[in-house]
py3Dmol code that shows the C-alpha trace and the ligand (Angstrom):
import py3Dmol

protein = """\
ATOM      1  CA  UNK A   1     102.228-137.919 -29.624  1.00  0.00           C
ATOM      2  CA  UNK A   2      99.124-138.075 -27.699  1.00  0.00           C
ATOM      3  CA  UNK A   3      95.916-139.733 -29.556  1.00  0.00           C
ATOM      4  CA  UNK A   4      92.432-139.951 -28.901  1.00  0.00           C
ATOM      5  CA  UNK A   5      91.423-142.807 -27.464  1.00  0.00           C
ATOM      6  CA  UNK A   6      88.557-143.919 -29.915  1.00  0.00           C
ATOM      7  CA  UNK A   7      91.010-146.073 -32.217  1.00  0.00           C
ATOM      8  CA  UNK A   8      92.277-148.038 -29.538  1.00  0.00           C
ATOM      9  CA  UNK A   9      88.648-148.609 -27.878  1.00  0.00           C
ATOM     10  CA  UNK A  10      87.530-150.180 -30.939  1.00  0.00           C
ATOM     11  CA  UNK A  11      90.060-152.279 -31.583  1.00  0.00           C
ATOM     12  CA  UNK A  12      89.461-153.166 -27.948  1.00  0.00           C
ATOM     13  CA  UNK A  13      86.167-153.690 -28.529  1.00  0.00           C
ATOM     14  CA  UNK A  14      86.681-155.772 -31.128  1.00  0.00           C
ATOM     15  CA  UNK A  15      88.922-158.010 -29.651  1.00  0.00           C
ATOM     16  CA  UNK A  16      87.643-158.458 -26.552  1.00  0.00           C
ATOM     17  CA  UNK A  17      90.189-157.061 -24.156  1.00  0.00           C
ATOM     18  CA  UNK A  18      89.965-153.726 -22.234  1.00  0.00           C
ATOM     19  CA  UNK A  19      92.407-151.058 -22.410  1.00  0.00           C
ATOM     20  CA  UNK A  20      93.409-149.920 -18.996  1.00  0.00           C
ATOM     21  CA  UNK A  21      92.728-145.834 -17.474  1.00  0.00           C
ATOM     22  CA  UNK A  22      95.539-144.901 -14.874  1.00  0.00           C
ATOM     23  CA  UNK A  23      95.252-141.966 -12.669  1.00  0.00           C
ATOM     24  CA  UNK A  24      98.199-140.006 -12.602  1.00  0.00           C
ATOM     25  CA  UNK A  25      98.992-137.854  -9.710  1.00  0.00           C
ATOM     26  CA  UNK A  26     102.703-136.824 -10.426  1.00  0.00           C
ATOM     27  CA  UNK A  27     105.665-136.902 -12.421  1.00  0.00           C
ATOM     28  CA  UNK A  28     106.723-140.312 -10.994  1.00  0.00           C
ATOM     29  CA  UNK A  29     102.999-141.911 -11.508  1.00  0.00           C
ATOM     30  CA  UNK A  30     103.224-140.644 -15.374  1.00  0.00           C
ATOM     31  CA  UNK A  31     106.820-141.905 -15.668  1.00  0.00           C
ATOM     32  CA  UNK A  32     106.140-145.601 -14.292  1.00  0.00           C
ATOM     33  CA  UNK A  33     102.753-145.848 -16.261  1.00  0.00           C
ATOM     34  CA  UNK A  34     103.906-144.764 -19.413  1.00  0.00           C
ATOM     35  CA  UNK A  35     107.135-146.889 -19.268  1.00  0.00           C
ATOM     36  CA  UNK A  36     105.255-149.775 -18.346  1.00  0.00           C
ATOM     37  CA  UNK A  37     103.107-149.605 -21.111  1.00  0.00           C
ATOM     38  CA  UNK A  38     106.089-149.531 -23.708  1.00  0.00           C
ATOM     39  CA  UNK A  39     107.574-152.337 -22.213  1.00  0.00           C
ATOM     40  CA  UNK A  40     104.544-154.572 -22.815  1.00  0.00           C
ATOM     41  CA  UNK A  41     103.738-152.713 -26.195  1.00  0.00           C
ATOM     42  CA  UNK A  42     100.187-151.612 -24.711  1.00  0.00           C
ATOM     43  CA  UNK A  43      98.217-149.138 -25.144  1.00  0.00           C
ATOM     44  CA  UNK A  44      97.466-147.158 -22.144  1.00  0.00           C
ATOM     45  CA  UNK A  45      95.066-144.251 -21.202  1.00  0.00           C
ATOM     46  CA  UNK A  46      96.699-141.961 -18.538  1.00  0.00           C
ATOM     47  CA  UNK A  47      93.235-140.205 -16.472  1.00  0.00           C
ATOM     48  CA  UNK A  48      93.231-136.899 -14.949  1.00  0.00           C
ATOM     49  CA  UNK A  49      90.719-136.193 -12.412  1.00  0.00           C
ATOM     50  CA  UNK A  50      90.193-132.472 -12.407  1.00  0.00           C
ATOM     51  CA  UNK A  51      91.503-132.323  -8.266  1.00  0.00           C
ATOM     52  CA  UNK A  52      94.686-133.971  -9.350  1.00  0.00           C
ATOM     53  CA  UNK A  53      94.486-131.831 -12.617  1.00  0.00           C
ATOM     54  CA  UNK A  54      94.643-128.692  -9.690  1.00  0.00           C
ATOM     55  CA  UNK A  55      97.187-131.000  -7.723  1.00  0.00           C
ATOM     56  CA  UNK A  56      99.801-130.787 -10.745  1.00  0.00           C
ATOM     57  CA  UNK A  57      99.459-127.077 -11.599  1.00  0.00           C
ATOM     58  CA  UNK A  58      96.443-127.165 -14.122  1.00  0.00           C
ATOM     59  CA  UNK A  59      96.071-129.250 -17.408  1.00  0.00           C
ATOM     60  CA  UNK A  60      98.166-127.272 -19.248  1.00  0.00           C
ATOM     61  CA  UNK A  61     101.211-128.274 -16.878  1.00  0.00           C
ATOM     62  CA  UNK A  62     100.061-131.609 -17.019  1.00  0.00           C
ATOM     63  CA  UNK A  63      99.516-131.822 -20.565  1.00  0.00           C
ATOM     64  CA  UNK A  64     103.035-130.182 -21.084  1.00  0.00           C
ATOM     65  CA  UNK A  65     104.278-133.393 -18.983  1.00  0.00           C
ATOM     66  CA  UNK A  66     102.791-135.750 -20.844  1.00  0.00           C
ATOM     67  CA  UNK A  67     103.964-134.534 -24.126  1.00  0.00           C
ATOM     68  CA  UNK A  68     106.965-134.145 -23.351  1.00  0.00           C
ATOM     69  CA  UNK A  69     107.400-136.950 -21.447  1.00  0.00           C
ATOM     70  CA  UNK A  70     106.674-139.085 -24.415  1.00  0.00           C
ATOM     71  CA  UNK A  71     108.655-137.609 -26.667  1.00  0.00           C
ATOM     72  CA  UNK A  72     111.844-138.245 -24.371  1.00  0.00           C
ATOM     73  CA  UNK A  73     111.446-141.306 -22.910  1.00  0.00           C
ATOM     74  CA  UNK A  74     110.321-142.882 -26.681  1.00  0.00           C
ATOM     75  CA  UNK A  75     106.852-143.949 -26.120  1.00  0.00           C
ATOM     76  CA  UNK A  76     105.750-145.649 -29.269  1.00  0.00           C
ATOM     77  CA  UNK A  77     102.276-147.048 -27.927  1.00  0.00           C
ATOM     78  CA  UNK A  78      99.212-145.298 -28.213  1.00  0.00           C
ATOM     79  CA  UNK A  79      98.712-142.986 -25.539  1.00  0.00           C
ATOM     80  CA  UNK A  80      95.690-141.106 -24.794  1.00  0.00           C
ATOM     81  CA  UNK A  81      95.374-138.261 -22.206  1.00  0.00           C
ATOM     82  CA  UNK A  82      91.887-138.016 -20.648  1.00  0.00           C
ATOM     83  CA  UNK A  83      89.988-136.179 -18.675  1.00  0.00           C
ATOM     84  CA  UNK A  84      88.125-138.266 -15.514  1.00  0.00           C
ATOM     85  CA  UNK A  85      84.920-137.201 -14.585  1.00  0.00           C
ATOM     86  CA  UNK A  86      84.996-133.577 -15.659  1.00  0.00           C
ATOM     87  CA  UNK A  87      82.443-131.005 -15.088  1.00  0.00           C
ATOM     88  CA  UNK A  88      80.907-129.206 -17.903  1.00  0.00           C
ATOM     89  CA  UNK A  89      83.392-126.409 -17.555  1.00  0.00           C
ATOM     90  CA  UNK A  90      86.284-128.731 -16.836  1.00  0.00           C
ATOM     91  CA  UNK A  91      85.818-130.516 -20.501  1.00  0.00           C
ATOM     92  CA  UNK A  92      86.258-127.586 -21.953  1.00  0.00           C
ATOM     93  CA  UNK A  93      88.990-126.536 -20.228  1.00  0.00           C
ATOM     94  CA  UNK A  94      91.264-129.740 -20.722  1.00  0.00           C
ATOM     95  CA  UNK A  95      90.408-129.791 -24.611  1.00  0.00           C
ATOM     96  CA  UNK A  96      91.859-126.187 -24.945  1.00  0.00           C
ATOM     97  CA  UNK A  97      94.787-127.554 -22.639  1.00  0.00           C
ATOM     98  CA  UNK A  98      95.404-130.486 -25.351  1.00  0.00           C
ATOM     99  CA  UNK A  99      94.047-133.466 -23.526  1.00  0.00           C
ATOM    100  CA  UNK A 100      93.377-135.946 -26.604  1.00  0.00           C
ATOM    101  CA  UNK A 101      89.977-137.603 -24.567  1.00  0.00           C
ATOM    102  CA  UNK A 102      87.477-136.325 -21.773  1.00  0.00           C
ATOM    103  CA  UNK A 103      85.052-137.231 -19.722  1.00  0.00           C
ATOM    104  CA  UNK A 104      82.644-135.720 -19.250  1.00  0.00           C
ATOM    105  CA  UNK A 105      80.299-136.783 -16.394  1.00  0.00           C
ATOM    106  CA  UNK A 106      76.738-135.404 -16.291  1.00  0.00           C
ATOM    107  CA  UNK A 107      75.473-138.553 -14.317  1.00  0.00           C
ATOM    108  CA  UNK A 108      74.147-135.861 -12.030  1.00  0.00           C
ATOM    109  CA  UNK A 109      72.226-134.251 -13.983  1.00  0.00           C
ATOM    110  CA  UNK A 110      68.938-135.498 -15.035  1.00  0.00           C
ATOM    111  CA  UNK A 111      68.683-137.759 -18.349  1.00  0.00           C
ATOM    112  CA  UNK A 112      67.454-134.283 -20.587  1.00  0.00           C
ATOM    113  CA  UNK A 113      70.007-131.711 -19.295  1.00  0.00           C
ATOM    114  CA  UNK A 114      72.743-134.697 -19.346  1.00  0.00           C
ATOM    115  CA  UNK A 115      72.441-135.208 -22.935  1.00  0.00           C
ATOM    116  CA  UNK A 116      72.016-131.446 -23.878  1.00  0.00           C
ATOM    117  CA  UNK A 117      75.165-130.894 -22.152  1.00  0.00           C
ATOM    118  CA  UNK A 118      76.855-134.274 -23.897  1.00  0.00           C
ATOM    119  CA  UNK A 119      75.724-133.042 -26.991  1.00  0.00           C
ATOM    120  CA  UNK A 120      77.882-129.749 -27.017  1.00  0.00           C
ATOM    121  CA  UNK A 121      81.109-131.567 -25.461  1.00  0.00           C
ATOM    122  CA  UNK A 122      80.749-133.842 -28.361  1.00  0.00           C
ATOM    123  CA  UNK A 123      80.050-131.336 -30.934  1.00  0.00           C
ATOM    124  CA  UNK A 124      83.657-129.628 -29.856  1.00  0.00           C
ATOM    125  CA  UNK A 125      85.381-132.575 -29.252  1.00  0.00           C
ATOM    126  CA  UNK A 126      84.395-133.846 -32.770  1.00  0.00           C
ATOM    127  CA  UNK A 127      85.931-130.490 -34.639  1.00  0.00           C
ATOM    128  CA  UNK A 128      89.342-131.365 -32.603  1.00  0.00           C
ATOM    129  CA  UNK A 129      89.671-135.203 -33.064  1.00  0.00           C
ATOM    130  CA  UNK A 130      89.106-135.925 -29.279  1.00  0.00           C
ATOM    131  CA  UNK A 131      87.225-138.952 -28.115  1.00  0.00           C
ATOM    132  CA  UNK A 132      84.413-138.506 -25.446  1.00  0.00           C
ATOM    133  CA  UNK A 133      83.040-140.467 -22.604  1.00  0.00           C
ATOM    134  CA  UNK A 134      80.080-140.129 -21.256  1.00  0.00           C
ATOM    135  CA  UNK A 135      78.427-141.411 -18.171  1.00  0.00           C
ATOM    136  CA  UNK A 136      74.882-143.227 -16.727  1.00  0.00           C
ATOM    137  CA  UNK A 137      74.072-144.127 -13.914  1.00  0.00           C
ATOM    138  CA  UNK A 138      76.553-142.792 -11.284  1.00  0.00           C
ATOM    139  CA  UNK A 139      79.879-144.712  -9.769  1.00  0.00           C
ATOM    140  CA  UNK A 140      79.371-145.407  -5.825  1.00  0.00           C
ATOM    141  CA  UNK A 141      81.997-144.189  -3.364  1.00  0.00           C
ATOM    142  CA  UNK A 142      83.812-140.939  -3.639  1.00  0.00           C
ATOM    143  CA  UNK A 143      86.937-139.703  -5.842  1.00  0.00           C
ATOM    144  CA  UNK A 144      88.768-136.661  -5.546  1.00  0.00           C
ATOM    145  CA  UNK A 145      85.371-135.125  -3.908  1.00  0.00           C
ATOM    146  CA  UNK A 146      82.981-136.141  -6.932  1.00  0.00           C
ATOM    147  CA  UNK A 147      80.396-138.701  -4.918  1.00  0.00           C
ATOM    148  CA  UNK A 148      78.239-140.647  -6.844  1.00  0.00           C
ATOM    149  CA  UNK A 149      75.517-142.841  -5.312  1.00  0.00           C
ATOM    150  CA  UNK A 150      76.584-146.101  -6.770  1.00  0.00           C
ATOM    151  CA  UNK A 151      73.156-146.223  -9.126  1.00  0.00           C
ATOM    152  CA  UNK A 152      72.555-149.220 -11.340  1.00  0.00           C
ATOM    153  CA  UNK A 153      72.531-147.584 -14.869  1.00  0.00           C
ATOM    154  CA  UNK A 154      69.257-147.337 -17.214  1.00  0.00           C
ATOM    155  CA  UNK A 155      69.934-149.721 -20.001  1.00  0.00           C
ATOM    156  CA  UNK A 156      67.307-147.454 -22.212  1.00  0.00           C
ATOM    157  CA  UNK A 157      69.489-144.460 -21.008  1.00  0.00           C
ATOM    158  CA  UNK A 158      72.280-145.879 -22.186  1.00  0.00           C
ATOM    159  CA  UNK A 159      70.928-146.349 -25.296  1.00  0.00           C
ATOM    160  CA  UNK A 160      69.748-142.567 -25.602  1.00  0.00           C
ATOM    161  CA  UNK A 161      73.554-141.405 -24.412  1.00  0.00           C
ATOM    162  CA  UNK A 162      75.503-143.864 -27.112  1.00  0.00           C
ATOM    163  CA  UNK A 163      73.413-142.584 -29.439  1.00  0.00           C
ATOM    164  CA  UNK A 164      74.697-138.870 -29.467  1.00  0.00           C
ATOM    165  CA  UNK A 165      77.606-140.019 -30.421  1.00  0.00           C
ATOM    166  CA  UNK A 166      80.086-140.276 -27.736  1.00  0.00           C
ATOM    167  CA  UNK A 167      83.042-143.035 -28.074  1.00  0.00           C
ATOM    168  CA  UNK A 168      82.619-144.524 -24.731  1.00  0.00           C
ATOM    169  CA  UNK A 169      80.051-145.035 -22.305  1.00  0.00           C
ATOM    170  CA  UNK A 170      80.083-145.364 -18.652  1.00  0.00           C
ATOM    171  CA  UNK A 171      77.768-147.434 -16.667  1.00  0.00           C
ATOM    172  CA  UNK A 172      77.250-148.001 -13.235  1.00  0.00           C
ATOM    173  CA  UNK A 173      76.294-151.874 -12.116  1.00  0.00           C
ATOM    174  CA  UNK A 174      76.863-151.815  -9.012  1.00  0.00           C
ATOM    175  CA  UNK A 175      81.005-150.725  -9.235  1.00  0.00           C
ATOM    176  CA  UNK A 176      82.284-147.948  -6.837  1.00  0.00           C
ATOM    177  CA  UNK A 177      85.538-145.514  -6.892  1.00  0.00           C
ATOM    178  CA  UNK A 178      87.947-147.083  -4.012  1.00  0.00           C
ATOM    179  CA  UNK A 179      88.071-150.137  -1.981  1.00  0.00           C
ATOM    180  CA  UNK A 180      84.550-152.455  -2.256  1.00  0.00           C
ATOM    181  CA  UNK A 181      83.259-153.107   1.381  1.00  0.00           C
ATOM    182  CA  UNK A 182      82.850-156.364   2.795  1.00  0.00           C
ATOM    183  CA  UNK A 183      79.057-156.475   1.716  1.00  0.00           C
ATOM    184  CA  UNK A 184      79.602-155.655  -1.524  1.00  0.00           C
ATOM    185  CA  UNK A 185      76.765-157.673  -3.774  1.00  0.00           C
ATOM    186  CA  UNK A 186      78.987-157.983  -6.793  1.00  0.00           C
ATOM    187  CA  UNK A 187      78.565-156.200 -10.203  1.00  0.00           C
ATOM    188  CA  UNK A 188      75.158-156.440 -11.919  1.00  0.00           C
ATOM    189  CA  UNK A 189      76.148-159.265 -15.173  1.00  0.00           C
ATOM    190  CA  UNK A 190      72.512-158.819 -15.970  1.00  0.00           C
ATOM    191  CA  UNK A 191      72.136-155.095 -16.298  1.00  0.00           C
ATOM    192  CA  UNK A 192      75.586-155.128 -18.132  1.00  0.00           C
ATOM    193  CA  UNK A 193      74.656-157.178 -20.985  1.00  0.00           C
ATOM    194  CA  UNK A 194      71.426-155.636 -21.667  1.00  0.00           C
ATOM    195  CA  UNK A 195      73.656-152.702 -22.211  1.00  0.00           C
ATOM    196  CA  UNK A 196      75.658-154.040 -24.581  1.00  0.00           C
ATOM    197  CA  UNK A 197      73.084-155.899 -25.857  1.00  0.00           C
ATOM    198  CA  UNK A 198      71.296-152.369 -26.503  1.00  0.00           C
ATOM    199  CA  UNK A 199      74.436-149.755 -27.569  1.00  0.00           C
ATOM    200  CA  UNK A 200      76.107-152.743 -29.813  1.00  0.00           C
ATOM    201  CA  UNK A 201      79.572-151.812 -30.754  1.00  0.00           C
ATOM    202  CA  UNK A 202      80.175-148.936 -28.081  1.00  0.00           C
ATOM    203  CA  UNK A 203      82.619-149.416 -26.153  1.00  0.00           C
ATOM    204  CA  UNK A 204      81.857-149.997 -22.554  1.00  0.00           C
ATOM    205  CA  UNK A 205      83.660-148.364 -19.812  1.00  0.00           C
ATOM    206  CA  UNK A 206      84.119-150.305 -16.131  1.00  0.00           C
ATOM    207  CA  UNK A 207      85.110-147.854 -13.075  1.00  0.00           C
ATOM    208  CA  UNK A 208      85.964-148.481  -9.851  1.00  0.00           C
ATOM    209  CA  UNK A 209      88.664-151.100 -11.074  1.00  0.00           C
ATOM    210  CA  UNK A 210      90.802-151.700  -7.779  1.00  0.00           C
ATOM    211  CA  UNK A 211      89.707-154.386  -6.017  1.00  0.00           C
ATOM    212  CA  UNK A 212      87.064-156.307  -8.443  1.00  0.00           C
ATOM    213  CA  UNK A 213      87.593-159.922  -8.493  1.00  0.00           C
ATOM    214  CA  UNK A 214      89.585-161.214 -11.397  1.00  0.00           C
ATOM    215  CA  UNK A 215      87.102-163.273 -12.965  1.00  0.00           C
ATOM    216  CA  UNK A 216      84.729-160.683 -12.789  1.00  0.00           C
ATOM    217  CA  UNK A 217      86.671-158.238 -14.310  1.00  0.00           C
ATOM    218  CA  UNK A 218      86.909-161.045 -17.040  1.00  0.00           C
ATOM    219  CA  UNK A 219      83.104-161.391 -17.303  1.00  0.00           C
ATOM    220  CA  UNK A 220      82.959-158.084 -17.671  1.00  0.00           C
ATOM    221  CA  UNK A 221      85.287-157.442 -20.409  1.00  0.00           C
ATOM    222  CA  UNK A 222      83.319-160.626 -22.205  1.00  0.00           C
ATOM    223  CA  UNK A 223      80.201-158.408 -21.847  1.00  0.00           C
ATOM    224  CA  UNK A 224      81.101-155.594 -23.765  1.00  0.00           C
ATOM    225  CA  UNK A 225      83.839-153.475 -21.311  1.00  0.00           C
ATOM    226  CA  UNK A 226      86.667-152.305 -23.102  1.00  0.00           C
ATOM    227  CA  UNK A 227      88.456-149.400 -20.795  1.00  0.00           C
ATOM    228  CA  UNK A 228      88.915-150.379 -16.987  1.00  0.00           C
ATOM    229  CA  UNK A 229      89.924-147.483 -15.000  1.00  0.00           C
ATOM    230  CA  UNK A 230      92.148-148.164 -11.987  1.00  0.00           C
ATOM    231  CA  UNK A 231      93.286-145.531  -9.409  1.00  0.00           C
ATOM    232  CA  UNK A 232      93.601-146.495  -6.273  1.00  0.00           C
ATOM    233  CA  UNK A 233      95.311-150.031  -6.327  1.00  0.00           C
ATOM    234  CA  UNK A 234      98.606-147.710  -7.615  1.00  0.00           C
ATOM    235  CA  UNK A 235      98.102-145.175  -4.275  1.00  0.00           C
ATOM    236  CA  UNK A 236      97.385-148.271  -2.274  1.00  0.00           C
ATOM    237  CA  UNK A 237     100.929-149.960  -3.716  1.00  0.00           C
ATOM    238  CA  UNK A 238     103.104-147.174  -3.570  1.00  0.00           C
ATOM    239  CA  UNK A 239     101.773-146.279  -0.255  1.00  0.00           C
ATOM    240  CA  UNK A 240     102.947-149.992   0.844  1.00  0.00           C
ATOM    241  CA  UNK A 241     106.409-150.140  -0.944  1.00  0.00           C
ATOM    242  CA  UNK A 242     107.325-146.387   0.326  1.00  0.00           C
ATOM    243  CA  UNK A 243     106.145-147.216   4.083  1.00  0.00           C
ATOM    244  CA  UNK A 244     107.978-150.629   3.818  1.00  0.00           C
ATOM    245  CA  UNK A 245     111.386-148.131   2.663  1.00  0.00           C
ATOM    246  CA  UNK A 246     110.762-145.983   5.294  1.00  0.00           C
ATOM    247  CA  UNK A 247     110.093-148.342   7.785  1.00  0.00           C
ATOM    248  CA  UNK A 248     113.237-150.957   7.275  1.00  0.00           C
ATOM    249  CA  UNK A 249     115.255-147.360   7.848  1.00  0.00           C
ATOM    250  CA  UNK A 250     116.256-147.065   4.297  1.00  0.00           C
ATOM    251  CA  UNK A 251     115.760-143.253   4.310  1.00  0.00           C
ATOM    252  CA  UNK A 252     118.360-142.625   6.761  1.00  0.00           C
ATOM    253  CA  UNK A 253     120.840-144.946   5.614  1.00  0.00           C
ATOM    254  CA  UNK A 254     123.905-143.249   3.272  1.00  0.00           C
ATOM    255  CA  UNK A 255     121.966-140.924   1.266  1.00  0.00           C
ATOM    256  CA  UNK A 256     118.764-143.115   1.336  1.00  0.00           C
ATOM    257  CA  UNK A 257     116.769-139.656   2.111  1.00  0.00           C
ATOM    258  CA  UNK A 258     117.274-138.306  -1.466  1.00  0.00           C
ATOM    259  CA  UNK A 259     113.950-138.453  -3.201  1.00  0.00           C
ATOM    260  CA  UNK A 260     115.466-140.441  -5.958  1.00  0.00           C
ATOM    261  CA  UNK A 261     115.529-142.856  -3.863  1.00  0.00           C
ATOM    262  CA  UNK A 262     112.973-142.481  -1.471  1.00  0.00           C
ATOM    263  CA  UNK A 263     109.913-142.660  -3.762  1.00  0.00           C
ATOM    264  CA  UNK A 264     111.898-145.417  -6.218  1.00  0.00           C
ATOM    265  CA  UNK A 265     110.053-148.391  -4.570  1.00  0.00           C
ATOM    266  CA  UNK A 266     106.994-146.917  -4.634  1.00  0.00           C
ATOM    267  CA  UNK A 267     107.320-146.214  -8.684  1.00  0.00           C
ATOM    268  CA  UNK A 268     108.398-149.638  -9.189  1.00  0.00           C
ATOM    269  CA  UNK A 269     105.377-150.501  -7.246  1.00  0.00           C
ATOM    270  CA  UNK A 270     103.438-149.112  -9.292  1.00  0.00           C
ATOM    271  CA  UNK A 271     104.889-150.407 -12.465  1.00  0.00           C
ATOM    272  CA  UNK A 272     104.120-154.264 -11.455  1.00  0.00           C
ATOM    273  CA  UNK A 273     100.425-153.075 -10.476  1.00  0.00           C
ATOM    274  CA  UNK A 274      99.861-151.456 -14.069  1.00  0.00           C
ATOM    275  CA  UNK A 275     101.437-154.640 -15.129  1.00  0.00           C
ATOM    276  CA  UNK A 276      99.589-156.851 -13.641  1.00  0.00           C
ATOM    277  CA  UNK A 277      96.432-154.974 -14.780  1.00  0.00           C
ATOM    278  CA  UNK A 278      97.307-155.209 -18.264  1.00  0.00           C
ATOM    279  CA  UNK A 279      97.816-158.856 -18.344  1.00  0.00           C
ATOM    280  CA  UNK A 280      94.702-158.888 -16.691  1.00  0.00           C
ATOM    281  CA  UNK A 281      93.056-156.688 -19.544  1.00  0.00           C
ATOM    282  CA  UNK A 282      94.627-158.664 -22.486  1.00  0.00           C
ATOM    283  CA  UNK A 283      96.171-155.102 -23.368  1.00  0.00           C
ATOM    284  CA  UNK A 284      99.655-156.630 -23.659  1.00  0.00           C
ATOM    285  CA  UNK A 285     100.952-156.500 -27.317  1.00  0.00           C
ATOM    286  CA  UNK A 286      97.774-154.892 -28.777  1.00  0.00           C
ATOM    287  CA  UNK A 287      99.573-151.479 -29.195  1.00  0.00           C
TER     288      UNK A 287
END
"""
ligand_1 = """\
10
LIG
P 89.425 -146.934 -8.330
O 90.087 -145.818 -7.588
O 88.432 -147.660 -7.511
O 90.426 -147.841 -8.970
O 88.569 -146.258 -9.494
C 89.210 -145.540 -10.513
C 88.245 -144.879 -11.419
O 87.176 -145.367 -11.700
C 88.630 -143.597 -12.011
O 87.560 -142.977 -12.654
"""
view = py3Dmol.view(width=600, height=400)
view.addModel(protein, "pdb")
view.setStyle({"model": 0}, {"cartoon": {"style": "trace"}})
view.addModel(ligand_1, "xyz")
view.setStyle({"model": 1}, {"stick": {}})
view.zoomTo()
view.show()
């Protein structure tokens, strides 16, 4: 059964670990993600972004997956599905579809229309039981065509947005979607705990989580972060494990072409990644 993912946040929160968001792109990306999250008793939050929502057939297929997924393979740790970035519309649409958590991401907007339009996600989500984050200050770098400009977030904004009542709240400080270039100054400690130090108990939500140096990702989660959202260190490993298969001439030896097969390296590739992570997190045995 799919939950929101309020209950877990909080407990999160609370505890001062971060539950970890993994983009799923496929059948093979849900399987090794929700396996590896049983196996370290961990709660997990599988993200859609709405292009690999369209990738996989629409949230209802996806949603379909999940559930059933669960059910079969006996997945006994929280689970929430959620929505990444979504559009106004695209909230809507995965709610109706059964997601049990959205995002919805009105960084774009300015501060009055992003709160109008937080407000009315909210008000639905609330009548169904599913958990909402909301965003300030935009992400850097680019993610399934959604490009934000890698703003440092409003503190006072964040305040306003917390306020209306979402469960989670995004904030840019200086993280980006994808790999961090050379230059990269580091995220903003500063402008993340006068965050937390103004929305209290909310709990905080760090993008942009491949490639962020360990102990920063710590300091981070000290500060108030309690959901990490990782995406592309699982392309980036399965990428390398299936190349490496390919490439050592497994494919063409015996029936070493049979997708089975072929994309098994990668999936246990990106079971140690989401393991990894969750170590990393403190999410292991907090289901
Ligand atoms: P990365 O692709 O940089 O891990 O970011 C993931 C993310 O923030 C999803 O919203």
């Amino acid at each position: 059964m799919l939950v929101s993912a309020k209950d877990m946040l909080t407990k999160a929160k609370a505890g001062k670990y971060a539950v970890g968001q993994f983009n799923i792109n496929n059948l093979e990306w849900t399987k090794a993600i929700l396996l590896t999250a049983q196996e370290n008793n961990s709660p997990v939050i599988l993200g859609v972004s709405e292009g690999a929502g369209k990738y996989m057939c629409g949230f209802e297929t996806v949603a379909a997956m999940v559930k059933a997924m669960i059910n079969t393979l006996g997945i006994t740790v929280p689970v929430a599905l959620h929505l990444d970035h979504g559009s106004y519309e695209g909230a809507f649409k995965a709610m109706d579809a059964g997601f049990s958590s959205v995002m919805f991401d009105g960084s774009h907007y300015g501060i009055e229309e992003n709160i109008e339009k937080t407000k009315e996600v909210i008000r639905v989500a609330g009548e169904r039981g599913i958990s909402v984050e909301a965003e300030v200050g935009a992400i850097g770098g680019e993610e399934d065509g959604v490009v934000g400009g890698g703003e440092v977030a409003d503190p006072d904004e964040c305040k306003s947005i917390a306020g209306l009542g979402v469960d989670m709240l995004a904030a840019g400080i200086g993280n980006i979607h994808g790999v961090y270039p050379e230059n990269w100054q580091g995220l903003n400690f500063d402008v993340l705990a006068k965050i937390q130090e103004k929305t209290g108990t909310m709990p905080l939500v760090l993008h942009g989580g491949t490639g962020i140096p360990e102990e920063m990702v710590k300091k981070a989660i000290s500060l108030g972060v309690s959901k990490v959202n990782v995406n592309t260190e699982c392309q980036l490993s399965f990428a390398a494990a299936t190349r490496k298969y390919i490439e050592e001439g497994k494919d063409q030896q015996g029936k070493g072409f049979d997708p089975r097969k072929l994309l098994a390296p990668g999936f246990e590739a990106i079971k140690a990644t989401v393991k990894e992570k969750m170590e990393l997190f403190g999410s292991i045995n907090k289901a």
